[in-house]
Each structure stands twice: as C-alpha cells, then as structure tokens.
N, C-alpha and C positions, 0 to 999 in steps of 0.2 A: 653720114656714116664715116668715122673714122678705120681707117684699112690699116692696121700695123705688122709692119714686120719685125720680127726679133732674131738679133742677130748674135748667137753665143748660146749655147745649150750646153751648159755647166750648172750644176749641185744649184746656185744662186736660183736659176731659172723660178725652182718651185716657191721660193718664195715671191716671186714677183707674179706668178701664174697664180696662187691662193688670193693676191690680191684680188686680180683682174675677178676672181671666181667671187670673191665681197660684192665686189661693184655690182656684177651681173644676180646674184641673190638681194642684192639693194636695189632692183630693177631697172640698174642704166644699161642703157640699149644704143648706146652711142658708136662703139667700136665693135670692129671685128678684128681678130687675130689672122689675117688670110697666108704670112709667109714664118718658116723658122728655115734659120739658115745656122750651118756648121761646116765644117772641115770634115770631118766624116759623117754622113749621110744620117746614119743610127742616129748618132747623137740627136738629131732632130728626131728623128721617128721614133726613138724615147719618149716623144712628148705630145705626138700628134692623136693620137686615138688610144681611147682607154681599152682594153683588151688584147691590141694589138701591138706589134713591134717590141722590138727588144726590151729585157728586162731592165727595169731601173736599176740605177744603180744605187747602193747602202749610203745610209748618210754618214757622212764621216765625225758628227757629235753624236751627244744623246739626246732624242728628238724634244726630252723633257727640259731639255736648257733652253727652248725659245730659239735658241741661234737661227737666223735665216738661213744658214746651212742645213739645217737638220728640216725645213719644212716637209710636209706629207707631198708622197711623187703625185703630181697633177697633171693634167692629161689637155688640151685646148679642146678637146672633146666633152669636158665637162663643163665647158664656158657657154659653148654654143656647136650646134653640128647643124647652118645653114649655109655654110662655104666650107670649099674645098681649100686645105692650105697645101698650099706648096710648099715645097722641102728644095734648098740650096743649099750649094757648097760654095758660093762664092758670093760676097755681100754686093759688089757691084751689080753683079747680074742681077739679084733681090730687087736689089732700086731700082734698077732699067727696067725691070719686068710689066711697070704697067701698075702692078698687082698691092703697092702699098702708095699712102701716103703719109706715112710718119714709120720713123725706126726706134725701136727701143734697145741699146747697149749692150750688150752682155758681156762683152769678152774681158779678157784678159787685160790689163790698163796699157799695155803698149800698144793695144789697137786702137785704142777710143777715137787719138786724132785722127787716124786714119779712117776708120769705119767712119767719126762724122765729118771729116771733110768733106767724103763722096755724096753722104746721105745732104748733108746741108745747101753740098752745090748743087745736088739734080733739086732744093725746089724740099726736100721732108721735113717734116718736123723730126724731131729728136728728143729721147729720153736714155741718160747716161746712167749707169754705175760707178757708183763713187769707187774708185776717185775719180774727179775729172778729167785727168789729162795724168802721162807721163812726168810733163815736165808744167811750168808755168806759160813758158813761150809757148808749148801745143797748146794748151789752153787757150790762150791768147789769140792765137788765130783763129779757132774753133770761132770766138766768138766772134770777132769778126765778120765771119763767114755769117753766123748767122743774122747777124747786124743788118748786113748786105744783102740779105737775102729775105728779110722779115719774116723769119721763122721763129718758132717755141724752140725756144731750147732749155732743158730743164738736168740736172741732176737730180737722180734717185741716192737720197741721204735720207736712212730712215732715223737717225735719232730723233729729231723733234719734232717729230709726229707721235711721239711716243708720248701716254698717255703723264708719268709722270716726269719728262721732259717741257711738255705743255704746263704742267703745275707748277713746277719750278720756275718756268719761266712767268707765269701769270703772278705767284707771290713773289717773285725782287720787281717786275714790274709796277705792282701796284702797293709797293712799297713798305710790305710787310714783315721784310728783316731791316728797314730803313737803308739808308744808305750805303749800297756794296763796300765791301771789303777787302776780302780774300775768297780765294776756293782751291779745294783739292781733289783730284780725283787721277784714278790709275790703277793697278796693278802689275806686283813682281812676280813673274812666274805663273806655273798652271801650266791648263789642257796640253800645252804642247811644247814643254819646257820636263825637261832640260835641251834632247834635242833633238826633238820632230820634227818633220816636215809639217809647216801648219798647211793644216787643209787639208795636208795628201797633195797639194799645189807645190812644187819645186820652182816655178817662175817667183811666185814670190820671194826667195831670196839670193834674185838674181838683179842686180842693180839696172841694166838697161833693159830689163822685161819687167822689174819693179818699183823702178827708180827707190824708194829707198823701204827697207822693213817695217818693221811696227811702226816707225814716224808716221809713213805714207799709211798705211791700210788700218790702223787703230788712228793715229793723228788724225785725221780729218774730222773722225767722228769725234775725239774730242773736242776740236778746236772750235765744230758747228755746234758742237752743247753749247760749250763755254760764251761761244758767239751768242747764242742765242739767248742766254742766262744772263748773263755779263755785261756784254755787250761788248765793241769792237775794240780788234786786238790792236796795241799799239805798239808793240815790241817783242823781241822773245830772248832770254839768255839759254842756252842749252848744253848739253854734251853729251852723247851718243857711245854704245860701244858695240862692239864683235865679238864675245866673250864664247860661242860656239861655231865657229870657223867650217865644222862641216854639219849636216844633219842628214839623219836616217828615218826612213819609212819600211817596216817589217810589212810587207804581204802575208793575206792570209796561208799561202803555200808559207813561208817563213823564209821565202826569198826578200833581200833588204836591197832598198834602195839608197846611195850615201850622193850627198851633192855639193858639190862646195859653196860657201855663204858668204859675200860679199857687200850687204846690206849691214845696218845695223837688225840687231837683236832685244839690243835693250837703249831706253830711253829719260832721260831726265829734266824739266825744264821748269823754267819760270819765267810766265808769260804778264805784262804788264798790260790795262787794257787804256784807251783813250779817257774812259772817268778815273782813272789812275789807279783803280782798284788791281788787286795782284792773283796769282792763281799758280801752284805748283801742280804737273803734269807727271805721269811717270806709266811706261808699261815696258817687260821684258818676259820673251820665250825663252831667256833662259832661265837660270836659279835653278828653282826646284819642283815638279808638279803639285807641293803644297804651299799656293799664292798666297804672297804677303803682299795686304793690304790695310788700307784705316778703317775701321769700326763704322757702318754706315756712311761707307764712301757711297757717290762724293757729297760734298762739307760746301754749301755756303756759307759765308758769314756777312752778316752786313752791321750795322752802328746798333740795332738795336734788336736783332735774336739771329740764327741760323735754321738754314733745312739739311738734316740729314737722313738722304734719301727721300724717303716720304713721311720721317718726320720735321715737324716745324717749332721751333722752339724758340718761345721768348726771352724777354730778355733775364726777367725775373723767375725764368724758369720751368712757364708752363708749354707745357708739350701735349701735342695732337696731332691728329694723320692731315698732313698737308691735301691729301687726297680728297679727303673728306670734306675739307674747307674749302676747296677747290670745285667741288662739283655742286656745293650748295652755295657759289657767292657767285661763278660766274655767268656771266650775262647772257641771253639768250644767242644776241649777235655771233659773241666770244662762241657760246657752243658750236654753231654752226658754225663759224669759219673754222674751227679746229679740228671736230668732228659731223665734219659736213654726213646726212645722210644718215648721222647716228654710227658710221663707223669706230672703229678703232683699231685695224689691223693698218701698219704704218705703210705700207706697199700698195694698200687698197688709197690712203688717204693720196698717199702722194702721186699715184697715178689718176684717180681723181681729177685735184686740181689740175695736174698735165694737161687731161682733156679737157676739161672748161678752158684751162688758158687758150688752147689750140680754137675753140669755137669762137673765144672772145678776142684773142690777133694779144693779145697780152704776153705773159711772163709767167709761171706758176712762183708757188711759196720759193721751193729751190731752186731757184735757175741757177742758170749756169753764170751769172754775175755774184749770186753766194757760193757757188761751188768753188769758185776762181780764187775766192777769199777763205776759205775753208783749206785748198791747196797752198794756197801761200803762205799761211800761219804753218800749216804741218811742214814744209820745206825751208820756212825761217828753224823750222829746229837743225835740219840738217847745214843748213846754209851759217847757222852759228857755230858749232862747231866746227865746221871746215876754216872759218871766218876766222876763231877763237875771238870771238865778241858777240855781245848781242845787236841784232839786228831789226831793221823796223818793218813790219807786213810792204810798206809804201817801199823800199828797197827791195826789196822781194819779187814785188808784183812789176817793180819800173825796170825789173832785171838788172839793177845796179849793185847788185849782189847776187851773182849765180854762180859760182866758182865749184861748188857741189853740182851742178845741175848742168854745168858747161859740156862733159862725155858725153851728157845723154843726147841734148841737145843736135849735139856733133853729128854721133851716133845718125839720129835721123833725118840730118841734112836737113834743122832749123835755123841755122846762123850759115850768115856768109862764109 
C-alpha cells in the first residue's frame, strides 16, 4: 500500500483528487491518501471529510469549460474513509512524520524544488505539477536527487493523456498525414484578458514566484503537445511582450485587487523540431476577452493531409473525425497503455501510471526527464528573447544560455 501525502491545497487539488476518485471506482486499492499539508490549516480541512470543515471555495472558471480549475470540490473522504489523515502546516514535518511514502506537488512553482528536495532526500517518491521546477537548474537538481536516491519521479502534465492528444499523436505516428511539416496552435486573448488576475493567482505574474507568464504556465503544455505530436524540439526563435504592466481582481464585496506584472503576458514563437519540421506557438492575456485564434486550432500538416483538431484530412480532400479512426484502428496493446483500466480522465491516467511505475522501481509516461524537456523548450521562448536569437533546447538545458533565468536562479541560491 502506497501512503501519499499531498502537499498544496489550492483550486488544482480537485482535479487531481476526482482523479484519484477514477482510480478507486476503477477498483485500484493500491494507495491511500494518509497526509494534506498547507500553510493554513482550513486549506487542508477543505478537503479531508465530506460534510465537514470549512466551505469550499467557488471555482474561479465555468465548471462547463473542462478546465481542471473548475473540477467538482472533492473530499479524501470520498476516496476511502479507512485511515485517518493528518493535516500539516509544514511539509518537512509531513515527510518526517512516519505517515507517507511518496509526496504529490501541489504548490505554487517556487516551491516544487524545494518541497522535492526534502521529499526526494528523506527516501519519497514524487508526483509534481507542471511546471517542473522554477528554473531549469532546480530542475536539474531535483533530478539528480532523485537519480541518487532511486526514486519515481514524475511530472503531472495532463495534455497527452488527453484523449484527443493521444489521436493526434497515434495518426502523425503512424504516418497518416505522411511526413510532418508544420503546426500551429495558441490563442490571443480570452478568459482573463485584457487584464485579470488569471486564476485569482497574483504569484503568477510575479517573475521569481513565476519565473516567467504564459511561456511558463501555457508553454509547457504546449511544448509537451507539440513534443509529443512532433517530436523533439530542436530550436526556438521567439519574442515575448508586457503589454499589461498591472492587473486587477474585483472581489465579490467589489473590493479590487491591482498587482504589478513583471512576467510576460503575451507570446510568440517558432519552434523548429530535430525531423526539421516547423511549428508557430502564440498565447496572450492580454488583447481582448474576445480570443483570436485559427479555425480548428491546432493545425497539423504533414506531406500528404492534416488534423485539425479532430478532424483529419486528406490529401485529396477527404475528411473524418480523427476520433473515430482512431478508436477503431488502434491496437489493443495501444488501448491499454493509453487508457489503461478503460480510463479517460487525464489525472486518473497519469496518477495511474505514477503508481505502477512506483511498484515497478521504473519511470512513469511523464517523468520528470520529459518534464525537464517540456521546461526547457518553454524557457528557450524566454531565453530567445532576452538572447535576441534563437536558441537550441541542448543550450537551454546545458545552462549555456540562462541569461533570462540567471535572477531567478540567484534569487534562490542555485549558482555560485
């Protein structure tokens, strides 16, 4: 029996807890939930017993966009109610406690190195939110640490778990738009544009509790699509802007919150990948809350049709739901490794594999050696324009290009 403890009780939570609730209605009986830890107490007891403790809090979407922010408030009471969890304020003490053997991430991204340094050295396994790390270098030692320690270490990245991220990727893999080409995907403006606080989160556009805006906390996810569809990135050109300098959050009282913005806002990029195929990136909170985007983004193309979206289109013209093609060609094997269990919520899939890899001394889908690579592509966007050149992931990741990344670094007493 796997003993987890979770550390961060923020909005995220219930989507990673509806997970865990799949697993346990899929009849795995592997884990238990024994510890939630927070900085204020509630925050956890939000989450420990259904009828009890304080009110949840509203979700900050509409619960009908899917967003994992917006999940239904879930209770570790609904998982299982044969152990008693314990409620901490302090994640060291959670580890020392006895009480877990693997930590799942929650927090904030300036904690990650820090919550998994301690978790990796006493001996836990680990389960991260994206993003991996702050910076590249926390990254870097994270793994490390876990290297040295032969632990699981995994990043929770749900894109490509997602059902038609899987299709996407099964038709350019088995060569059904033929030979990649190009892609596009992004959006300008929306939910929290012109200028929101996204989330209702202020750290997010605070560059050393952020390290960088939309690059970092949208970048990733696209860059693991892209990774995944594509295939590995080999370069990035980019240029970044700050077009919203402060942003405001109205409280229900109609008290406003104003915060100053030092991250970027908006984003632009063209990423080249190792098959030498090409890919334009773009997303921005600022503009206008009505998003401009391409028609069935995003757009593969390869030598002989494209997918857009869930559709698939040949060369000559004919189109059909890639969905469809997709769940009547692939292989039994393919089902199972992708939706192991007959799942499909991406939270359930990728905690999942976490715990097989943890029984089996392995690696899950996402470790934290794709995560590492997922950060380095999103911080080649930043690192280009600071650079004013494009840059290669392998500079990135060798730190031979951190010049963007060097404060943060500083900051928390990574470099000499």
């Amino acid at each position: 029996m796997i003993r987890i403890g979770i550390v961060g009780c923020g909005r995220i939570l219930n989507a990673h807890l509806q997970g865990y609730l799949r697993l346990r209605e899929a009849g795995v009986d592997t884990f238990r939930i024994t510890a939630l830890c927070a900085r204020n107490p509630d925050d956890a007891r939000m989450f420990q017993t259904r009828g009890k403790g304080p009110t949840p809090r509203p979700p900050v979407v509409d619960p009908a966009s899917g967003d994992p922010l917006a999940a239904p408030h879930t209770y570790i009471s609904d998982l299982h109610a044969d152990v008693e969890v314990g409620i901490f304020t302090d994640y060291a003490e959670m580890i020392a406690s006895g009480t877990v053997d693997a930590v799942n991430d929650f927090t904030t991204l300036a904690m990650h190195h820090q919550v998994g340094s301690v978790a990796l050295s006493a001996g836990m396994h680990l389960l991260t939110q994206k993003p991996l790390a702050i910076t590249v270098k926390a990254a870097q030692r994270m793994l490390a640490l876990a290297a040295a320690t032969k632990r699981t270490f995994g990043v929770f990245e749900n894109v490509r778990q997602l059902e038609l991220v899987r299709a996407q990727h099964w038709a350019v893999a088995t060569g059904l738009i033929g030979v990649p080409q190009f892609a596009s995907m992004g959006m300008l403006g929306g939910l929290w544009s012109p200028d929101k606080i996204v989330a209702e989160t202020p750290w997010r556009h605070d560059k050393l509790r952020a390290g960088g805006g939309g690059s970092i906390d949208i970048g990733v996810h696209q860059m693991d699509w892209l990774r995944y569809v594509m295939g590995e990135v080999e370069s990035v050109s980019a240029m970044t802007g700050i077009f919203v300098p402060q942003r405001t959050h109205t409280h229900a009282s109609g008290e406003q919150t104003t915060i100053v913005a030092d991250v970027d806002d908006t984003y632009m990029a063209t990423i080249r990948f190792v098959n030498q195929s090409l890919a334009q990136v773009s997303w921005s909170w600022a503009g206008l809350p009505q998003s401009v985007m391409i028609e069935g983004m995003p757009v593969f193309v390869g030598s002989d049709g494209m997918i857009r979206n869930d559709r698939i289109i040949s060369r000559s013209g004919h189109e059909s739901s890639l969905l469809d093609m997709f769940h009547a060609n692939m292989t039994e094997s393919q089902r199972e490794q992708w939706f192991p269990l007959g799942l499909k919520d991406a939270a359930a899939i990728s905690q999942f594999d976490w715990l097989q890899a943890i029984e089996r001394q392995t690696q899950p889908e996402t470790s934290a050696a794709e995560g590492i690579r997922d950060l380095a592509a999103a911080y080649a966007i930043l690192e280009s324009q600071h650079s004013n050149r494009h840059v290669t992931l392998q500079e990135v990741l060798n730190g031979d290009v951190s010049g963007y990344q060097h404060p943060i670094n500083e900051w928390y007493g990574l470099v000499p």
